[in-house]
VOKOLGU-187549 format. One line per field, with one value per residue (C-alpha): residue number from 1; residue in one letter; chain; x, y, z. Coordinates in nm, 2 decimals. Example, Ala and Ser with C-alpha at 12.3 -4.5 7.8 and 13.67 -1.06 7.14 Angstrom:
<atoms>
pagu: c(1:2)
nuke: c(a:s)
zati: c(A:A)
east: c(1.23:1.37)
north: c(-0.45:-0.11)
up: c(0.78:0.71)
</atoms>
This chain:
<atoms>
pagu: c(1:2:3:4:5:6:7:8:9:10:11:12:13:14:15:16:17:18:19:20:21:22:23:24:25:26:27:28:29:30:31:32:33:34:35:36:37:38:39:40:41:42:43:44:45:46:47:48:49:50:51:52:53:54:55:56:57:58:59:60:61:62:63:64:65:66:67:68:69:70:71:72:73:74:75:76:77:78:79:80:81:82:83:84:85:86:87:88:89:90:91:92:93:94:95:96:97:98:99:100:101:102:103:104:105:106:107:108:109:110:111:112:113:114:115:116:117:118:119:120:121:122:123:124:125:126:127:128:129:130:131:132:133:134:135:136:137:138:139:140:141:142:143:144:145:146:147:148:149:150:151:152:153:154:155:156:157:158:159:160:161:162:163:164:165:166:167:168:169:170:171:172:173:174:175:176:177:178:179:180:181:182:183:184:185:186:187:188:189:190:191:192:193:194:195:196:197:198:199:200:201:202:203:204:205:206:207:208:209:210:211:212:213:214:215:216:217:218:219:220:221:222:223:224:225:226:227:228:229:230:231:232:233:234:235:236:237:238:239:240:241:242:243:244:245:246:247:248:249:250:251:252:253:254:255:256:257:258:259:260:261:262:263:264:265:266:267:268:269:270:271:272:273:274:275:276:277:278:279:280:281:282:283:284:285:286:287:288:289:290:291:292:293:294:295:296:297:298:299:300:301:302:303:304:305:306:307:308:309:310:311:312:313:314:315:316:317:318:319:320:321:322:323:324:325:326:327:328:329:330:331:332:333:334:335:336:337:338:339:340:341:342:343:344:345:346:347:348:349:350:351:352:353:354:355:356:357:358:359:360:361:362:363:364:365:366:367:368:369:370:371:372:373:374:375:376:377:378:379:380:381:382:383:384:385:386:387:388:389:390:391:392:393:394:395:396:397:398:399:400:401:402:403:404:405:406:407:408:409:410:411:412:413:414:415:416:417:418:419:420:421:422:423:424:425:426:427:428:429:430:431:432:433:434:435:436:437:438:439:440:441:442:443:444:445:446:447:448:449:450:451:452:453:454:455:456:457:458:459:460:461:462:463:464:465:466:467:468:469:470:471:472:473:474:475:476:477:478:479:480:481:482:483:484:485:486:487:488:489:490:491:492:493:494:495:496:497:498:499:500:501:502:503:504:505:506:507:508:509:510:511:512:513:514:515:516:517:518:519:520:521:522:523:524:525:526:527:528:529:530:531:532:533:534:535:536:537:538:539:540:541:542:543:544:545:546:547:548:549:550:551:552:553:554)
nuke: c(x:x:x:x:x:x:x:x:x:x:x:x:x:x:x:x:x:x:x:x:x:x:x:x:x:x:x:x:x:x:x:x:x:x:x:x:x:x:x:x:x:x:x:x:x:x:x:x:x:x:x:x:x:x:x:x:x:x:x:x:x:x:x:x:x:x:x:x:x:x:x:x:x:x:x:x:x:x:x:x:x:x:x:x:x:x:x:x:x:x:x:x:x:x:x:x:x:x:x:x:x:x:x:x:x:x:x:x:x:x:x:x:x:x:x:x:x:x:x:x:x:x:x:x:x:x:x:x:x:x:x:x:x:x:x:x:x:x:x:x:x:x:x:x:x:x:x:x:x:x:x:x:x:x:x:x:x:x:x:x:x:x:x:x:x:x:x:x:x:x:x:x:x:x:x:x:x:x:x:x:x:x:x:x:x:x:x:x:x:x:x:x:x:x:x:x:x:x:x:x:x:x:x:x:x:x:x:x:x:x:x:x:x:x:x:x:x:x:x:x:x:x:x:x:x:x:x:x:x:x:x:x:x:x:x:x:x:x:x:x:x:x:x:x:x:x:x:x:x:x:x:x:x:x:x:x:x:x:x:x:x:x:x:x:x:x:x:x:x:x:x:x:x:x:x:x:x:x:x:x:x:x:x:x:x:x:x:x:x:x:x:x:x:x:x:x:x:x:x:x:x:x:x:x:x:x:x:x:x:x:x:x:x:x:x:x:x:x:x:x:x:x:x:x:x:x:x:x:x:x:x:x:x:x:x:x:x:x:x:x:x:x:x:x:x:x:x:x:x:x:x:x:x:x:x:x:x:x:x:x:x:x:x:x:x:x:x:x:x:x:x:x:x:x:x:x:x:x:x:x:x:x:x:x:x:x:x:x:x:x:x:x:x:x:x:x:x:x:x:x:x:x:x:x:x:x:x:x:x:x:x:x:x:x:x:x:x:x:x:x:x:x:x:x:x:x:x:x:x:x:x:x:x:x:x:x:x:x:x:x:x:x:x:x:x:x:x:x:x:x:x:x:x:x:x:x:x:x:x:x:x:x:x:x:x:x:x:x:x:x:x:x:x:x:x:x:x:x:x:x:x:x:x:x:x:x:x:x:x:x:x:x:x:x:x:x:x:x:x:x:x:x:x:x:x:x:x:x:x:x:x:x:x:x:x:x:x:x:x:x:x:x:x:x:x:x:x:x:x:x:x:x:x:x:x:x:x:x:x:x:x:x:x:x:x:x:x:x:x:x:x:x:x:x)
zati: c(A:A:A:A:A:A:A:A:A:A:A:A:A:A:A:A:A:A:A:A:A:A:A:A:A:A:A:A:A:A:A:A:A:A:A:A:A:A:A:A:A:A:A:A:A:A:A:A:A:A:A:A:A:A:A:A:A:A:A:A:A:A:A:A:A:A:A:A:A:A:A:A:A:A:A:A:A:A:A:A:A:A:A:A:A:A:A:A:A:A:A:A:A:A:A:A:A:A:A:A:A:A:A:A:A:A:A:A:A:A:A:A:A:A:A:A:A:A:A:A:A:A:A:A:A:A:A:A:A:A:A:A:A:A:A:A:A:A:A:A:A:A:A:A:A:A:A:A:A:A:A:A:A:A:A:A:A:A:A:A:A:A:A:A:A:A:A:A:A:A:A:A:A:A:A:A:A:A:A:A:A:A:A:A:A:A:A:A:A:A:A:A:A:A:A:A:A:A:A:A:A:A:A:A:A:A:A:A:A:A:A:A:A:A:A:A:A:A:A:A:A:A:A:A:A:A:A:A:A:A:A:A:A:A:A:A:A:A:A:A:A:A:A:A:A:A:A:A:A:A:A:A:A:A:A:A:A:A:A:A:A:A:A:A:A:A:A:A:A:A:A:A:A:A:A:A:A:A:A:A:A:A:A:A:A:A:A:A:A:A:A:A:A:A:A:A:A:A:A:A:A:A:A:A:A:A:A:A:A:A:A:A:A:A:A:A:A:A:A:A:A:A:A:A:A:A:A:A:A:A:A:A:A:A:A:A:A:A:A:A:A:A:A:A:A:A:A:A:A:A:A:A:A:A:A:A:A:A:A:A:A:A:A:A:A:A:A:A:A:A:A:A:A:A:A:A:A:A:A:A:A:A:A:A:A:A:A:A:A:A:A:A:A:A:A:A:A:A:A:A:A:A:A:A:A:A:A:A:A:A:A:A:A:A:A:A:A:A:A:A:A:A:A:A:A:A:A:A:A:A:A:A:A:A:A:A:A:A:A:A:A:A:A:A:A:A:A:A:A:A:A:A:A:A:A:A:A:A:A:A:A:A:A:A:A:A:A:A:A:A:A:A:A:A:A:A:A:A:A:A:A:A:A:A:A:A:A:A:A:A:A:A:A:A:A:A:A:A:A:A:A:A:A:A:A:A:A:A:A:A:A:A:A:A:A:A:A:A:A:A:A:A:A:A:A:A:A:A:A:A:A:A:A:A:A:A:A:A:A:A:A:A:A:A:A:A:A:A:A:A:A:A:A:A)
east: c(1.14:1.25:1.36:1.65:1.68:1.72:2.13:2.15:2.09:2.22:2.60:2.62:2.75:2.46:2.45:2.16:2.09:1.86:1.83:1.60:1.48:1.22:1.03:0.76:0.50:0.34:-0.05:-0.19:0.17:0.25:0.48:0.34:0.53:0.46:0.72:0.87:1.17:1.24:1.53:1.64:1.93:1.93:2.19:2.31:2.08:1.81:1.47:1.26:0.89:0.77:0.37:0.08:-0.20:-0.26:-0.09:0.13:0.48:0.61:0.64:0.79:1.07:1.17:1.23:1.41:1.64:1.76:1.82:1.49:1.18:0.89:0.74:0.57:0.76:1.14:1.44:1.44:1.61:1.81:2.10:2.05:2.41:2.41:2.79:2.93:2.77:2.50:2.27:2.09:2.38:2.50:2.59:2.28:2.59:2.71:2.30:2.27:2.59:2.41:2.02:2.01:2.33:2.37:2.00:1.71:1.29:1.01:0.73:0.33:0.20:0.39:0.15:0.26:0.63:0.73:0.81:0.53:0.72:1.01:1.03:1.04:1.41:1.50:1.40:1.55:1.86:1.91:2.02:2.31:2.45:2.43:2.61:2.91:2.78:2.76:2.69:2.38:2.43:2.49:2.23:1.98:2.09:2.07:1.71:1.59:1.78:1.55:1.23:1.26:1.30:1.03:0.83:0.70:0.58:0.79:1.10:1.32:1.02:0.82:1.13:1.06:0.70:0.56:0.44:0.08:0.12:0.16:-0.09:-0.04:0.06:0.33:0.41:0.50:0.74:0.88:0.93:1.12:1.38:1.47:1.53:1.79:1.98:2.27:2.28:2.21:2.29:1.95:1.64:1.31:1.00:0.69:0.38:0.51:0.27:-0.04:-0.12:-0.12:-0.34:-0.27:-0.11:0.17:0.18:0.34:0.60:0.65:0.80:0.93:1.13:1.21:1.31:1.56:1.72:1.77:1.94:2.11:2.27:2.32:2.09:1.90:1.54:1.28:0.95:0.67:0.32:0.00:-0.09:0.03:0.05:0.28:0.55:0.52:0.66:0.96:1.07:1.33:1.19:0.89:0.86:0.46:0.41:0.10:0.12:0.46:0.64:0.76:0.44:0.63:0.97:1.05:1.13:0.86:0.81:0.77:0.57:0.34:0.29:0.32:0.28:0.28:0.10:-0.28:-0.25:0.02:-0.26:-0.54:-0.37:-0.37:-0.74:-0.83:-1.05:-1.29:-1.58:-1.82:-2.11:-2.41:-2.52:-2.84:-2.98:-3.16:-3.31:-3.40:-3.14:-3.00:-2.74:-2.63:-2.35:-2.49:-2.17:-1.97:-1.65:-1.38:-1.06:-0.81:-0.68:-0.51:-0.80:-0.70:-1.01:-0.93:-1.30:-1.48:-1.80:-1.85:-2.21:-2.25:-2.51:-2.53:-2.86:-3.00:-2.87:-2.63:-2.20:-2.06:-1.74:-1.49:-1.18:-0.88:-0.57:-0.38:-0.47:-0.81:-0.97:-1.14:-1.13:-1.11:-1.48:-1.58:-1.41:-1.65:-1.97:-1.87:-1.83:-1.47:-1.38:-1.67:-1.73:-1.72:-2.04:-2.29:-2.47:-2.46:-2.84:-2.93:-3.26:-3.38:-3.24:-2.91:-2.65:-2.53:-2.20:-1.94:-1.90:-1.95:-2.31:-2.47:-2.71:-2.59:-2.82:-2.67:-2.33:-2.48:-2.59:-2.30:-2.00:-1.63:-1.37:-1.01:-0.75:-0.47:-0.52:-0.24:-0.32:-0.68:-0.66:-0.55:-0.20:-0.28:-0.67:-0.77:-1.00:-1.31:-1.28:-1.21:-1.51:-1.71:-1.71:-1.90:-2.13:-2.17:-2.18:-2.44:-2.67:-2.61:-2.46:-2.25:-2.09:-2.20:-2.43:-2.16:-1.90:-2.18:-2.22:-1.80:-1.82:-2.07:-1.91:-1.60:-1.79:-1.87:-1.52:-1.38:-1.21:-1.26:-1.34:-1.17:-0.84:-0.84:-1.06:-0.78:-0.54:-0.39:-0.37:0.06:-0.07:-0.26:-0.10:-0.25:-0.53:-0.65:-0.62:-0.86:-1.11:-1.13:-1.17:-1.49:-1.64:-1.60:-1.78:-2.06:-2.05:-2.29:-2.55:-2.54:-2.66:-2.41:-2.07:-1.82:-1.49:-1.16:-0.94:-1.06:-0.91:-0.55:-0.38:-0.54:-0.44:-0.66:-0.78:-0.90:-0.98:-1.21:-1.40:-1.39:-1.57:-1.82:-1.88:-1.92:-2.20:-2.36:-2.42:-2.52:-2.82:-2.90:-2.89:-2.95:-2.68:-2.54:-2.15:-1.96:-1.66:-1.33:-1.05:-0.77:-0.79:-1.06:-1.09:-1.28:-1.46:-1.58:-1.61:-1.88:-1.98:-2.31:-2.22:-1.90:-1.82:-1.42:-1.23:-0.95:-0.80:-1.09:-1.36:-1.56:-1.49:-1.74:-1.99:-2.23:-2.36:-2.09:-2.13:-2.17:-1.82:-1.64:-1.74:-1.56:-1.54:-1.42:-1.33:-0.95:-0.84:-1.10:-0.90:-0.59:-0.67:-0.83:-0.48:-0.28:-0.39:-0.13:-0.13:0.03:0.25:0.62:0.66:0.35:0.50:0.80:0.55:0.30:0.66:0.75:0.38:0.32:0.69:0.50:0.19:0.20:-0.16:-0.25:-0.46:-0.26:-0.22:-0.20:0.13:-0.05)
north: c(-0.57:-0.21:0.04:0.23:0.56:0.69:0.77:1.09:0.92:1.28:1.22:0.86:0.69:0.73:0.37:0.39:0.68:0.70:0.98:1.04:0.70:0.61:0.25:0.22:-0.06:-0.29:-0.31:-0.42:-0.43:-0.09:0.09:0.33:0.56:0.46:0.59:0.94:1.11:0.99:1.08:1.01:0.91:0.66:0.64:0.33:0.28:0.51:0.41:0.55:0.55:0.51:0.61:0.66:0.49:0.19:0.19:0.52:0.34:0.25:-0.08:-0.04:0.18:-0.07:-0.35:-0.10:-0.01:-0.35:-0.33:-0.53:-0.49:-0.73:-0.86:-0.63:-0.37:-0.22:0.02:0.26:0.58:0.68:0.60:0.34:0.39:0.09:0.12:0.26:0.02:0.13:-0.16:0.05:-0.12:-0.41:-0.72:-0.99:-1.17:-0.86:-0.81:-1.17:-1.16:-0.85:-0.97:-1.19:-1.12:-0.76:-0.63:-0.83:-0.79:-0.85:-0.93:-0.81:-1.19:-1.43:-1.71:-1.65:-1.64:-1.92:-2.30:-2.48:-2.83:-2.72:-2.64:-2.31:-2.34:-2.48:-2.18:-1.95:-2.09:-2.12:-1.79:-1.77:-2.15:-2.04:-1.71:-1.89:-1.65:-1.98:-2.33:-2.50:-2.61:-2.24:-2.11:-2.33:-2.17:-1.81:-1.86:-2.00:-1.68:-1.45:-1.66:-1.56:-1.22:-1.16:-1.30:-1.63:-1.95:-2.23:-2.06:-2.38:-2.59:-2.40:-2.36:-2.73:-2.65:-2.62:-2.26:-2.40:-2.51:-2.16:-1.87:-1.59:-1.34:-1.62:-1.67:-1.28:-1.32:-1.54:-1.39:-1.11:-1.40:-1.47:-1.13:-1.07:-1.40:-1.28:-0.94:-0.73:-0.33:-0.26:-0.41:-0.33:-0.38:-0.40:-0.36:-0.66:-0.63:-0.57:-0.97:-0.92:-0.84:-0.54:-0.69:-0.87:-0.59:-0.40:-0.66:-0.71:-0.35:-0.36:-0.61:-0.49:-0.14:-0.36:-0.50:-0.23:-0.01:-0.34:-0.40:-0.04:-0.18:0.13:0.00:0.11:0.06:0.05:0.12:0.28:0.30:0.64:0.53:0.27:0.46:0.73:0.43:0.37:0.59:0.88:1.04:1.01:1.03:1.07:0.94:1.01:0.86:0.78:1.13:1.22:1.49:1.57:1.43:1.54:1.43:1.21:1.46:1.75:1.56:1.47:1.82:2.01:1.86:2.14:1.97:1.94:1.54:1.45:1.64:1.46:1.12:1.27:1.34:0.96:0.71:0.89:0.74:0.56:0.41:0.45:0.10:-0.05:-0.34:-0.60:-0.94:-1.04:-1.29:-1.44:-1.69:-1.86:-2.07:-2.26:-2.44:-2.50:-2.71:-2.76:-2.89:-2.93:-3.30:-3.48:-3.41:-3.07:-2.82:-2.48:-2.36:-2.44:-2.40:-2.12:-1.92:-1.63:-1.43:-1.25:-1.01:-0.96:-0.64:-0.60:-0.61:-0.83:-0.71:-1.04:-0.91:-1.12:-1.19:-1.39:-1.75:-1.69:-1.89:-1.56:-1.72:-2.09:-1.94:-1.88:-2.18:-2.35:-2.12:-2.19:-2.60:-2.55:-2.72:-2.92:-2.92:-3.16:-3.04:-2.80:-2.68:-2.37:-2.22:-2.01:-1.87:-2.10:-2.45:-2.61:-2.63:-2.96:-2.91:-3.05:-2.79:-3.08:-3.15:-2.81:-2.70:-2.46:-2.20:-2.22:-2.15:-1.84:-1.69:-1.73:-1.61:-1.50:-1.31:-1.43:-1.21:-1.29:-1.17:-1.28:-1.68:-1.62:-1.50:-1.74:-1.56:-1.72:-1.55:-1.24:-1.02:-1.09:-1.46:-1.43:-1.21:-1.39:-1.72:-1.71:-1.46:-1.79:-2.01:-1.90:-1.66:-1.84:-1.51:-1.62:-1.44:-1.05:-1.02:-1.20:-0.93:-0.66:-0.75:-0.80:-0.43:-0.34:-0.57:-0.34:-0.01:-0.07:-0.13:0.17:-0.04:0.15:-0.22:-0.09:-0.03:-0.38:-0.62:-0.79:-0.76:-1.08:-1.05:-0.96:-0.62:-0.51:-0.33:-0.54:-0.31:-0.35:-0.74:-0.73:-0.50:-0.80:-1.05:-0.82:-0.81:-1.15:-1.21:-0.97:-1.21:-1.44:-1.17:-1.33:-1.28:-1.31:-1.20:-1.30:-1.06:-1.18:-0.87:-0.74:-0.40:-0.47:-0.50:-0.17:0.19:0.40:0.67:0.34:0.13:0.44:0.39:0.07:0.06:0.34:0.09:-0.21:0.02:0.16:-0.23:-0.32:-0.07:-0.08:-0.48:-0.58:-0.80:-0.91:-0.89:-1.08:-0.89:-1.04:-0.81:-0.71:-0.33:-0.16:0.13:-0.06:-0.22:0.20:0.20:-0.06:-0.33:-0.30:-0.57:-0.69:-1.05:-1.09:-1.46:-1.52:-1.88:-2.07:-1.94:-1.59:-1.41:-1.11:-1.02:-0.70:-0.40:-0.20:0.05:-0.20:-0.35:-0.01:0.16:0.13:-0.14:-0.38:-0.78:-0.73:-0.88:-0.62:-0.38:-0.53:-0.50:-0.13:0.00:-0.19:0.05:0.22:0.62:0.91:0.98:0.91:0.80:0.62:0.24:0.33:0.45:0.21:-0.07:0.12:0.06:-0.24:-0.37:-0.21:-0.38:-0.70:-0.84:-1.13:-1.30:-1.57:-1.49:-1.81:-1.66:-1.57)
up: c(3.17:3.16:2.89:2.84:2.77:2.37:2.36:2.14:1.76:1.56:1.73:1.60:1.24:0.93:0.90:0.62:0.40:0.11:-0.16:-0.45:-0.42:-0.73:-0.72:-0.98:-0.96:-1.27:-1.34:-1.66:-1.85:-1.74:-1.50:-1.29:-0.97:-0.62:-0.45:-0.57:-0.45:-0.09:0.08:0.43:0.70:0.97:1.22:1.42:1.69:1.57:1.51:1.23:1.22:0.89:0.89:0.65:0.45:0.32:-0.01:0.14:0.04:0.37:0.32:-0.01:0.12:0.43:0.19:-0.03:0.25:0.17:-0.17:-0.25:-0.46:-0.46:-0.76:-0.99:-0.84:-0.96:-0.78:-1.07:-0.94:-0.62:-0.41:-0.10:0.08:0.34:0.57:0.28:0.02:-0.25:-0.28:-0.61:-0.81:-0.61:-0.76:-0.59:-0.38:-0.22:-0.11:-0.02:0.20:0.41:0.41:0.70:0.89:0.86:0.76:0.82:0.85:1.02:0.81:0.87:0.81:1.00:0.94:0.58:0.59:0.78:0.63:0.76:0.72:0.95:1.35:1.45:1.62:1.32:1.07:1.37:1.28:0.96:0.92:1.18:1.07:0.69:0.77:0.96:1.27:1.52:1.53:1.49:1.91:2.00:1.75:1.97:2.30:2.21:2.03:2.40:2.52:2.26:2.30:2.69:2.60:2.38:2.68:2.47:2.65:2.76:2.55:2.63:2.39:2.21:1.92:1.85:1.74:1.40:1.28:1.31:1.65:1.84:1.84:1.58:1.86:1.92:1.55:1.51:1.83:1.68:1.36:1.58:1.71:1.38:1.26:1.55:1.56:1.36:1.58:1.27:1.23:1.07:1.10:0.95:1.14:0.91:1.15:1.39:1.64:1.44:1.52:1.86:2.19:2.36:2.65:2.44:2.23:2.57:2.63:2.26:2.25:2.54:2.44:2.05:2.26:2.48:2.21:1.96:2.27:2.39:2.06:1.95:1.60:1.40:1.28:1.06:1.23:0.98:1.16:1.10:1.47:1.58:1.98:1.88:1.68:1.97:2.18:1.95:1.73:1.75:1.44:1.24:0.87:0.76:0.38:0.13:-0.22:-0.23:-0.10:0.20:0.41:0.68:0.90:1.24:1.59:1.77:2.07:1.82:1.55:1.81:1.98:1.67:1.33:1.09:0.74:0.73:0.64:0.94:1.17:0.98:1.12:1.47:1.47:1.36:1.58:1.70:1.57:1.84:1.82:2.06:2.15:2.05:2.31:2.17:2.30:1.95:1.91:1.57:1.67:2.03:2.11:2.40:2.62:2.43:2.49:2.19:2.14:1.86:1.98:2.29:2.52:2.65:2.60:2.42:2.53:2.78:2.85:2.60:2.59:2.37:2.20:1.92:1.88:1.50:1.34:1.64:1.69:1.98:2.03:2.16:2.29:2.50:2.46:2.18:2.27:2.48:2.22:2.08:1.70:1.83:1.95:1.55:1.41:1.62:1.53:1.12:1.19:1.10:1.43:1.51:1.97:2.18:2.40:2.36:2.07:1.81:1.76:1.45:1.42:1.63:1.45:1.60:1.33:1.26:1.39:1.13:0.82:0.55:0.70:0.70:0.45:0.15:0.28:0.61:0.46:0.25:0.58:0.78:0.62:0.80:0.73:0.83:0.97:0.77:0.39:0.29:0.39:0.28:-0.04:-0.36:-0.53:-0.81:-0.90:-1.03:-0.80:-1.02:-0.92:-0.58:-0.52:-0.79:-0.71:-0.39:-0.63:-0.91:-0.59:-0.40:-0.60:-0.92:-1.12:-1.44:-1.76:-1.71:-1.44:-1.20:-1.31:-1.25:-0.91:-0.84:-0.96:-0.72:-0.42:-0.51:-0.51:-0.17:-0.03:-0.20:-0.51:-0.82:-1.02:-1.33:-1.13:-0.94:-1.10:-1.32:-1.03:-0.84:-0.46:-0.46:-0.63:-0.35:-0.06:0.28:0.36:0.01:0.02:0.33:0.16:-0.10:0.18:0.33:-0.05:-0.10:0.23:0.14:-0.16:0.01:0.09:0.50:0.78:1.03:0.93:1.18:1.15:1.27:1.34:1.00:1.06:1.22:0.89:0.81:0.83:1.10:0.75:0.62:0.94:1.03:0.68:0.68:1.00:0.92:0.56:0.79:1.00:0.71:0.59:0.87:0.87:0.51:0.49:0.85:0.89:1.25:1.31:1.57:1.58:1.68:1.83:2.02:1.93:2.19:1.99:1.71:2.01:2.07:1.75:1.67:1.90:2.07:2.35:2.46:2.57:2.70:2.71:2.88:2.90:2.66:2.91:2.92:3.20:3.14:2.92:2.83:2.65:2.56:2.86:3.13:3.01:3.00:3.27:3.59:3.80:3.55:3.60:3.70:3.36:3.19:3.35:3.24:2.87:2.88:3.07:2.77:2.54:2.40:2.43:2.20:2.50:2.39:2.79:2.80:2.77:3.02:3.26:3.26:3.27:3.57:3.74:3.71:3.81:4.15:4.11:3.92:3.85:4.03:3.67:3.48:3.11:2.88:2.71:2.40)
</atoms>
């Protein structure tokens, strides 16, 4: 796959053009700004980079650009001119008869907006059949034609799986079908490859960059990782509190921003952390062989260790069996062979028949906030029950210690303690799911891509949190990832899966430093870099030099 080179956006149609746009936001009965003032243009076949913090606005603004406003949240001011329409004051059938077919999005959390009771193919399309674009028969055909594009496995079967059948990497891919089955003229992006490993991340987009040029289709690409908007965008608009820092072309916004904050995001991610070794060991799994049904093993013979007060760091790709690895650590998917050790004592290895202590010790946090967190509690029962659970708090000391849980994620408790999870921006939902792990008081807190959702302002405090706790309560992380600047960042050792089976394993140093295993070598060139001809050039390479390892399709 190859990409095309950006046509000349500023001699082209406005297709989208926002001024003076106002959104306010409810807490606690009353309305508050988030997003003040914003004006913009987008032409067809440009692509926008929306960046900034967690909470900035971005994601506010991209389903504004389609005339939408998600609960708790209301369009108050502004003009949103879509081809000549104003979707401030369209009727709701003139927005429905352009959402899918003429504007559509790509959502952060695929795992949590899709149907789980219907086939992929069959969500896919829905959209086009509804519309009176095609046929359901010719809807089927060009989805295989996408799902090859976007590079996922076995395109001409894979539509007729259910959402929980495919690997999140897969699930966001799909997503990205669906949002250009009608052949829109906008499309908003909203961080769709912060699911995935870095080597789909490449042909993931690749692929989005073929089809915007292909289709001559402007985008709004919503990301907080600056290598990846250097990859797509034309233009860059940085966002802080709701206003608009800075907006310039990529090439200049990435030589020479001009505000203090835009250069603040450029300096981000360089915290590392010098190694510690250790042969004090906490927890083992000890080969280990697991499947989810039919026979076929998603690990295989699976040995890893995790020191006590230490980070292991387990990176591969989307499918490697990276969190099929923890699953089976927690008794959430009991193996077939081997054995997981802890302190010494095998765990029994079904969930149900482990020891409430055991549980208290060993506590994860999921990657998806938005699947992990109940809609319908309050923060102070999300992190409190495990609090009541297993320290036996109640009544005033258990909201004492919610406050403290939220003090040390950054959460003033006063601001967010009465607030339900649809309140939070995504980086704040995962700081809940952190605090409700620290709930417990553990051990062993195994992190499942705890920082993707995350901006890198807050990723970078999050991560110096997570190694601050670590010191201060001795706790023992295994940390799940696809992004090797966190692994920099914290781990101590690195252990790296491919295809349910480790295929190298370390201390931090041994793992980076050249030689690496060939698909080592594979991951750490996947990296994106804030080099607007980065992707292109590293396309262009390894059409050359094609590497001989077999990738499980993520």
């Amino acid at each position: 796959m190859t990409t095309k080179p950006k046509k000349q956006a500023k001699d082209s149609e406005v297709l989208l053009s926002i001024r003076n746009l106002h959104i306010e936001g409810q807490s606690d009965e009353e309305w508050h700004p988030i997003v003040k003032g914003v004006d913009f243009d987008l032409h067809r076949g440009e692509v926008l980079g929306l960046i900034g913090e967690s909470g900035a606005g971005k994601s506010t603004i991209g389903l504004a650009a389609m005339g939408f406003a998600r609960p708790g949240c209301k369009i108050t001011q502004g003009d949103i001119m879509f081809d000549g329409v104003n979707l401030f004051n369209a009727t709701e059938n003139d927005k429905r008869s352009l959402r899918g077919v003429r504007i559509s999005y790509v959502a952060q959390s695929a795992a949590a907006s899709f149907n789980p009771a219907h086939r992929l193919i069959e969500q896919y399309s829905e959209a086009p059949v509804q519309h009176g674009v095609m046929d359901e028969k010719e809807a089927h055909a060009e989805a295989i034609t996408l799902f090859e594009k976007l590079q996922l496995p076995d395109p001409h079967t894979i539509g007729f799986r259910y959402p929980h059948q495919v690997s999140g990497g897969q699930l966001q891919r799909a997503m990205t079908a669906m949002a250009m089955a009608c052949k829109p003229d906008l499309i908003i992006f909203d961080e769709p490859t912060t699911a995935l490993d870095v080597t789909t991340q490449i042909e993931v987009l690749a692929a989005i960059k073929d089809i915007v040029h292909e289709f001559n289709t402007a985008a709004i690409y919503i990301t907080h990782d600056l290598a990846v908007v250097a990859q797509m965008a034309d233009k860059i608009i940085v966002l802080r509190y709701g206003e608009v820092v800075e907006e310039a072309d990529t090439r200049k916004m990435l030589s020479k921003p001009e505000k203090a904050y835009t250069k603040s995001l450029w300096a981000v991610r360089s915290l590392q952390k010098k190694e510690q070794p250790s042969d004090d060991i906490l927890l083992e799994m000890r080969n280990i062989d697991a499947s989810y049904g039919g026979g076929v093993k998603v690990l295989k013979n699976v040995s890893i260790k995790v020191p006590k007060q230490r980070t292991v760091a387990v990176v591969g790709e989307s499918g490697s069996g990276k969190s099929t690895a923890a699953r089976a650590i927690t008794g959430l998917l009991p193996p077939m062979k081997g054995e997981v050790i802890f302190k010494g004592e095998t765990l029994s290895a079904a969930l149900k028949d482990r020891k409430a202590d055991d549980l208290r010790k060993l506590q994860m946090i999921y990657q998806m906030p938005d699947t992990a967190l109940n809609p319908r509690m309050r923060i102070r029962d999300i992190i409190g029950r495990p609090v009541q659970f297993y320290m036996g708090l109640s009544g005033k000391k258990r909201d004492e210690r919610v406050s403290e849980l939220l003090n040390m994620i950054e959460m003033e408790p006063n601001q967010y303690v009465d607030r339900f999870p649809g309140e939070l921006s995504g980086g704040q939902k995962q700081r809940v799911c952190i605090a409700r792990a620290l709930a417990a008081e553990p051990e062993l807190i195994i992190c499942d891509e705890v920082t993707s959702a995350l901006d890198q302002l807050v990723a970078e405090e999050i991560l110096k949190l997570l190694q601050h706790l670590q010191d201060e309560l001795e706790l023992s992380y295994m940390f799940i990832t696809h992004d090797l600047a966190t692994v920099r960042a914290i781990a101590d050792e690195i252990v790296v899966m491919l295809q349910g089976e480790v295929v190298e394993q370390g201390l931090k140093t041994e793992i980076l430093t050249p030689p690496h295993h060939e698909y080592t070598d594979l991951l750490l060139s996947s990296v994106p870099e804030m080099d607007p001809d980065w992707l292109e050039g590293l396309l262009k390479e390894r059409a050359k030099k094609k590497p001989s390892i077999q990738l499980a399709g993520n």
